[in-house]
Phi, psi and omega in degrees: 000338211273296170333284181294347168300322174293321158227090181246054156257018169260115202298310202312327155305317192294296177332286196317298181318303130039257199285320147327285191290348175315311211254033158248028158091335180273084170281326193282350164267346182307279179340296182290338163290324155308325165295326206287310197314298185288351118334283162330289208305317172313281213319313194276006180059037166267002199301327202288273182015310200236029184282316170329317195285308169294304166306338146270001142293321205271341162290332177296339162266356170250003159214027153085197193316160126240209183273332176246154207290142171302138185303138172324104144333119185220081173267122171284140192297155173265119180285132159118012191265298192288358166241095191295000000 
């Protein structure tokens, strides 16, 4: 949690959060954090990157939890992002 407050233009952190709270049970920050990711991913023209991610949100909003946890994030870093 820490993390993305300190950086919260990093999708890949929100995803992995994300997906902790999906599997404590908190779907509605689950959601919203997902949302926040796949918003980011636009902005950087990153969407195929986090499509998996979008596709189990969008089944999880239409037929709520399942059983199994939203896929892990595997983003390639963006070059030039860690040197301000």
């Amino acid at each position: 949690m820490k993390a993305v407050q300190l950086f919260p233009e990093d999708m890949e952190g929100r995803l992995r959060l994300a997906r902790a709270l999906y599997a404590q049970g908190k779907f509605d920050r689950y959601a919203a954090e997902t949302r926040n990711a796949l918003q980011i991913a636009r902005g950087w023209s990153r969407g195929p990157a986090v499509a998996g991610a979008a596709t189990f949100l969008e089944k999880f909003e239409r037929w709520g939890p399942g059983a199994a946890p939203p896929p892990a994030p595997d983003v390639e870093p963006l070059l030039g992002y860690g040197q301000d």
